[in-house]
Each structure stands twice: as structure tokens, then as C-alpha cells.
N, C-alpha and C positions, 0 to 999 in steps of 0.2 A: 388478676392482671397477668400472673404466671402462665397461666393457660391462653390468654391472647396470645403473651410471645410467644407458646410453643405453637399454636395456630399458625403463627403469619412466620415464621421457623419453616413449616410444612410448606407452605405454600409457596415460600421464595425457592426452595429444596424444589419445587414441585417445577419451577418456572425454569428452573437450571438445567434441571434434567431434561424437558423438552426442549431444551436449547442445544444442547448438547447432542441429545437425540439426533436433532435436526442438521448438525454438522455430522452425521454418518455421510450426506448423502454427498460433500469433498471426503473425509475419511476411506471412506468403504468403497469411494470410486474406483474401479480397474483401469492401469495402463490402458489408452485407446492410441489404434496404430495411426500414423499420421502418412498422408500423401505427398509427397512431392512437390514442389510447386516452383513456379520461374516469374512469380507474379514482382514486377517493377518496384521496388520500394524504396523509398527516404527514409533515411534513418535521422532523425531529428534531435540535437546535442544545445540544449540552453546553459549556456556559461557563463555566470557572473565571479570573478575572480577564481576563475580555478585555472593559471596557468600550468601549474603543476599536477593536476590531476589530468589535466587535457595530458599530459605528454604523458603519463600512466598508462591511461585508460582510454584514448583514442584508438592507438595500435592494434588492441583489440579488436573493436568493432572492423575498422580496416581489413583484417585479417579474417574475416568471417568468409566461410568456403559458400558464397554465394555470389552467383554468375550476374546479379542486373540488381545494383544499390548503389545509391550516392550517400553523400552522407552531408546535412545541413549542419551546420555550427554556427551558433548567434552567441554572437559577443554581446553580453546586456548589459551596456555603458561599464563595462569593468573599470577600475584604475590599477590592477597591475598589467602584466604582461600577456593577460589574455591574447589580446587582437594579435600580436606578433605571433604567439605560438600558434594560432590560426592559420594566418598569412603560411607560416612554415609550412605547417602540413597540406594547405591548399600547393604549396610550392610544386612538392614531391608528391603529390597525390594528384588526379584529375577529379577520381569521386568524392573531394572534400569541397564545401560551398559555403562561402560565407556570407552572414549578413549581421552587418554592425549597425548594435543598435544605442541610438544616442536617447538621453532622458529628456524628454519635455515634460512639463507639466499637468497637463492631463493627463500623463501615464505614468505619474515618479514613479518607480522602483514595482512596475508591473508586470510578470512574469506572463501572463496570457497575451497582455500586450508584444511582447519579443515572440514569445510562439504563435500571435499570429501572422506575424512579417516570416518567420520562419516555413512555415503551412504555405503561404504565398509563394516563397520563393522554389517551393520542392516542385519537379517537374512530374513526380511520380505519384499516382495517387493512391497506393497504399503506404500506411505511414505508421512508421518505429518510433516509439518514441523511450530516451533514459535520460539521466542526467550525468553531468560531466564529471562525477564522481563516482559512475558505477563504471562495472566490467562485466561483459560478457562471461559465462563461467564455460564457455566452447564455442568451438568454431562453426556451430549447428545454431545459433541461437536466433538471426532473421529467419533461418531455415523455418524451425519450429515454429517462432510464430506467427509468418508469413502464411504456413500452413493452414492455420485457424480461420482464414478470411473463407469466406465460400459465397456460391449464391444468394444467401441470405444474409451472412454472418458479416457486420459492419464495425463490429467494436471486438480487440482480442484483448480476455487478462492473463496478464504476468505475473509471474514471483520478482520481486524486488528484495532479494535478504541483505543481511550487512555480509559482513566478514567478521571473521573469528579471533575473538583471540579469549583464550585460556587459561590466561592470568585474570582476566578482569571481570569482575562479578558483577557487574553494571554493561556490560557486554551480553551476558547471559540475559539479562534483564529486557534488552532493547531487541535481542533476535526472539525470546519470546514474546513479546508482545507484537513482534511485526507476522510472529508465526498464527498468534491468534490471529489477529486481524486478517491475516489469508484467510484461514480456516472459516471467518466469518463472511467474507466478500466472495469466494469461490463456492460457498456450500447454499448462500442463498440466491446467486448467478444458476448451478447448477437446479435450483427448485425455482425456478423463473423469476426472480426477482434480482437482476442485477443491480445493485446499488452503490459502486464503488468501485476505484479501482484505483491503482500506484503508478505517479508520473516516472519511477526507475525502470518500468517497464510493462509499457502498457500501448497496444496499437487499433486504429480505423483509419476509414478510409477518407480520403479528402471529402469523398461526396457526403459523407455522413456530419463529416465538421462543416461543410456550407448549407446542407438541410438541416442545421438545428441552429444556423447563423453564429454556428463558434461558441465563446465564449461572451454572446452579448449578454445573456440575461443575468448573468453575473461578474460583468465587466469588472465592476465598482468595488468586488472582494479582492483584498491581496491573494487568499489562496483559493485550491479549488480548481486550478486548469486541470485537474484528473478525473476526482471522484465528482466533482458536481457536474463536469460533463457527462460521464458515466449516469449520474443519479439523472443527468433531465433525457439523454437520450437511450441508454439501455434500455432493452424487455425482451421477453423469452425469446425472439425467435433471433434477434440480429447481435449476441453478444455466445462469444466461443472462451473458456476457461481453459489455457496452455497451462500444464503443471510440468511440465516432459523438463525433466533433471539436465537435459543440455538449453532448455528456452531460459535456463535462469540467468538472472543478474545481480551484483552484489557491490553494495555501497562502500563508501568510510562510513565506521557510526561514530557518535559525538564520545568524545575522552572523559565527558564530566558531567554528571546529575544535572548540574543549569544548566547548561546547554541543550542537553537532551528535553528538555521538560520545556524550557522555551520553543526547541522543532517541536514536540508535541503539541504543544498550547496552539503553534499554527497551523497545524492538520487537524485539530479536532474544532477551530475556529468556522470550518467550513459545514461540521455536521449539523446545525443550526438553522440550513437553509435546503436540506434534503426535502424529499418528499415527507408528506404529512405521516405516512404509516410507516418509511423509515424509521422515520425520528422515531415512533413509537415503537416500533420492534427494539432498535438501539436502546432507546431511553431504558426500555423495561428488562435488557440483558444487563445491563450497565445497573441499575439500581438494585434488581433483585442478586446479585455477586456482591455489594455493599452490604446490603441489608440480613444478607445470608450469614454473614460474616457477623456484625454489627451483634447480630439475635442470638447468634453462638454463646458470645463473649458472656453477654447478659445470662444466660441459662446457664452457661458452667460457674459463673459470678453466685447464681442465686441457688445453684446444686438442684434446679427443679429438672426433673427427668433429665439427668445429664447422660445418665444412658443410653437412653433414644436419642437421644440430640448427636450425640458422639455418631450412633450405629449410622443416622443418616448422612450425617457428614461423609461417614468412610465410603457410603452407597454412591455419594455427588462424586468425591474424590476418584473414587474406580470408574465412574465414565467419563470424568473428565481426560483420569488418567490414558482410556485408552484411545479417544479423540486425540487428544495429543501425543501419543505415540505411533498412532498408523499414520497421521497429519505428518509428523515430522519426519517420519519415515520417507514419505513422498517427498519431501522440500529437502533432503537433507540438513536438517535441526535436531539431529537426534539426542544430542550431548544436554541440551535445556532442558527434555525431559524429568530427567531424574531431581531435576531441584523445584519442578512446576508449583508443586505445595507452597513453598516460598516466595517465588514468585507470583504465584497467582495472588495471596495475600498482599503482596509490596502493590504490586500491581491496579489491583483493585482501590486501594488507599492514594496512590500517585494519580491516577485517573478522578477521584473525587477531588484531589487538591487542584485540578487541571482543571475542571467543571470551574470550580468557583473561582480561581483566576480569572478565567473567562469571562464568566460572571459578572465580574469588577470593569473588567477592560479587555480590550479585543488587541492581538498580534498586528501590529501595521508593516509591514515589508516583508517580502517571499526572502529575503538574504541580505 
């Protein structure tokens, strides 16, 4: 029985490592120069109670050094002072555009439903989209990734990180995990398999959201107005990966383990409904990181080859380690590095407790 575990040990080791492998190819990617561009865009801001984030974090966008952008704000039936703070900035602003959106019943609390009255209302058909809790991190950042549209290129992704803070060790936790999940969405975009992408920043063009008819085929999920559009319409040639350190944006992240694990439970609610070989690439990242772990315990528990078990642990952890340092190096995440060890175990354990929540019961409302 010892010699299974150490078997299926190997193997999970074996499955990591070409995983890891396989994120050289965002890792090891080189700065690429970007062109110019004066291409028409909406910048598109869904807001359900976030008055005070709006008056944060709109100014920014406003303030971006680019000659031809509007910018769409949907009120999504808020009950604070959303619509007002809107109304304001529409005041003082010409490129601010509103559209309030009231809840009927066949769309309670549906987030693709608001951004498609949003999408509707934009006059421009390339389209930004963040949420009204991020910030541009420069005044280049439609620039950038207005850039990424081209002849071919119909879908752009983004970095969407949080913000930092220094005291909080549950902070480190949430930027690295959002840092993986880049590394995994940008690394198999770049090896033609785009399958995901982050509604804090992520852009296509209108024609690309009326040729895949939106978000009809999966109207009926609360979430998923990103990565599942991304999963039905991306493929190698019409999706462009912006990593350029001024295209970034950065959120609030949640103060507290439930809350965060709750916004988790609704972003992984949607990986369920990806394409069939998604799922199975995901599935088998996501289980062989459990199982990897899981077989360790067992083998230093039972003292069988704990030497070789250790040696290859340290071989996983050194390309893990250095995926995650030229990664972060790119996105500026460099400070999560040095605790990855930790994190990746917490990690890995919080993502199976999330599995089987899921499991039980599905997230109903985007907020």
C-alpha cells in the first residue's frame, strides 16, 4: 500500500510540474511594445451600492489621458445613494452616461441583465469594462488596453489585483490567489486556449457580444458575465493578453475569511459550466495540488521514503517558486512571494472547502 502512495506521490508531482511548466509560457513572456491607438471606447462601470466607491474610483477612470471615451454607469436597482452620486458626476462630466436599472422579476438581482442595458446604451463599439470598486493604477490604462483590439483581436484580458495592505495576512492570501489565477488564465490564452477572464478588467468589442448573442446561453446563472463569456467565445486568434503594469486595475478586497470565501464560492460557481476540457484541465490542476499534499502528509506520517518525498516536494516548490516570482514580478505581487509555501497549502485546502460548499448549494446573487 506504501508503494501505491508513493506511486500516485510521483504522479500528482509529475502533473504539477507540467503545470507549472506550462505557465512559463505568461512567466517567461517578454514585455511586448504596444501601438497607439485613438480607437472609440465605453468604459462600462455596473454599480450596485457602491456610492462611495463611485466617488473614489470614478475620478480615476475620468482622468485617463485618452482623447475619445465615455464612460456607462448602471445603477443596478441600488437602495443607497448610488443614482445621486451618478446623476452628480453625469452633472459635471458630458462623458459620464447613465442607465438605471430597476429589478423585475425575471432578472432579480442579475448582473448580465444590467450590463446588457449597459452594452446597449454605449455608442462606441469597443468596450472597457471594471467594477465600481476598482481603480485604474495610471492614467495609460484605456490606452493600454484599447491597444490589444486589432484586426482580429475581439476579446482583451486584464489584471484585476486588489490593493495592499501589509498588516493583513488574509490580504496576502486573496492577492495570491488572484495572482495565480492570472498566471493560469494568461498562460493558457497565451498557448491558445483562452478560457477565462476578470469582469475588474477585461474588454471586446460590441460586435463580438452581439455575434455570440451576449450573455444568452447563460442568462439563468447569477455569475459568469466574464469568464463564461470569455469560455464560450474566446480562441487563439481573436483574444489579446494586456499584462503592461500601467493596463492594471485594483479592487477593495473583502476584510474577513467569510466574506471572501463567500465572493469565492460565486466565482468558482460558474467553472461548472466551462467547456468540457476546461473543466478537465482545471479539475485535474485543482485535484492533483490536493492530492499532492494529502500523499505527503501520509508518507512523512508513515516515515516510507520520506526522503524522496521531501526531495521532490523541494523540486515542485522550486518551479513553483519561480513561476511565481517572474509572474509576480510582471503584475507587481512581488511581496506574496516569499510566504507562497503557506499560502499555497492554505490555499489549496480553502479551494476544496469551496468545491464542496458548492457541492451542497449554489451562490444566488452577483451582490
Amino acid at each position: 500500500m506504501a508503494t501505491l502512495l508513493l506511486g500516485l506521490f510521483f504522479l500528482f508531482s509529475l502533473i504539477i510540474l507540467a503545470f507549472y511548466l506550462a505557465f512559463f509560457a505568461f512567466a517567461g513572456d517578454k514585455s511586448r511594445s504596444f501601438s497607439t491607438t485613438n480607437l472609440p471606447v465605453s468604459v462600462i462601470v455596473c454599480a450596485k451600492n457602491e456610492a462611495e466607491n463611485l466617488k473614489n474610483f470614478l475620478p480615476p477612470i475620468l482622468d485617463q489621458d485618452y482623447p475619445n471615451f465615455e464612460v456607462i454607469v448602471i445603477n443596478d436597482a441600488s437602495i443607497d445613494e448610488t443614482l445621486n452620486v451618478i446623476k452628480d458626476f453625469q452633472s459635471r462630466d458630458a462623458r459620464v452616461k447613465l442607465v438605471d436599472v430597476q429589478n423585475n422579476e425575471a432578472f432579480w438581482a442579475n448582473k448580465k441583465y444590467a450590463l446588457t442595458l449597459g452594452i446597449r446604451k454605449a455608442r462606441n463599439p469597443y468596450l472597457i469594462f471594471t467594477d465600481a470598486d476598482c481603480a485604474p493604477q495610471s492614467r495609460n490604462w484605456i490606452k493600454y488596453m484599447a491597444a490589444g483590439f486589432g484586426e482580429e483581436k475581439s476579446i482583451v484580458l486584464g489584471y484585476g489585483g486588489y490593493f495592499k495592505n501589509n498588516r493583513s495576512l488574509l490580504n496576502k492570501l486573496i492577492r495570491f490567489e488572484t495572482l495565480l489565477t492570472a498566471i493560469q488564465y494568461f498562460s493558457f490564452a497565451k498557448l491558445g486556449n483562452p478560457y477565462m477572464g476578470v469582469g475588474r478588467n477585461l474588454a471586446y468589442t460590441s460586435k463580438q457580444f452581439y455575434d455570440q448573442k451576449g450573455f444568452a446561453n447563460h442568462l439563468h446563472l447569477r455569475s459568469g458575465d466574464d469568464d463564461l463569456f470569455v469560455n464560450e467565445g474566446g480562441n487563439e486568434t481573436n483574444t489579446f493578453i494586456c499584462h503592461h503594469p500601467e493596463a492594471t486595475t485594483r479592487s477593495v478586497p473583502k476584510t474577513d475569511l467569510k466574506s471572501w470565501f463567500h465572493q469565492k464560492r460565486r466565482h468558482a460557481s460558474a467553472a461548472g459550466f466551462y467547456k468540457t476540457k476546461d473543466k478537465i484541465l482545471l479539475g485535474l490542476f485543482y485535484a492533483s495540488r490536493f492530492f499532492f499534499w494529502i500523499l505527503l502528509i501520509i508518507l512523512l506520517a508513515l516515515q516510507y521514503q520520506w526522503k524522496l518525498a521531501l526531495g521532490v516536494t523541494g523540486l515542485v516548490l522550486l518551479v513553483q517558486a519561480i513561476v511565481y516570482a517572474k509572474s509576480a514580478q510582471k503584475l507587481n505581487e512581488t511581496d506574496v512571494v516569499w510566504l507562497f509555501p503557506f499560502l499555497e497549502v492554505f490555499l489549496v485546502f480553502t479551494q476544496f472547502g469551496i468545491f464542496i460548499a458548492n457541492s451542497i448549494s449554489k451562490p444566488r446573487h452577483w451582490k
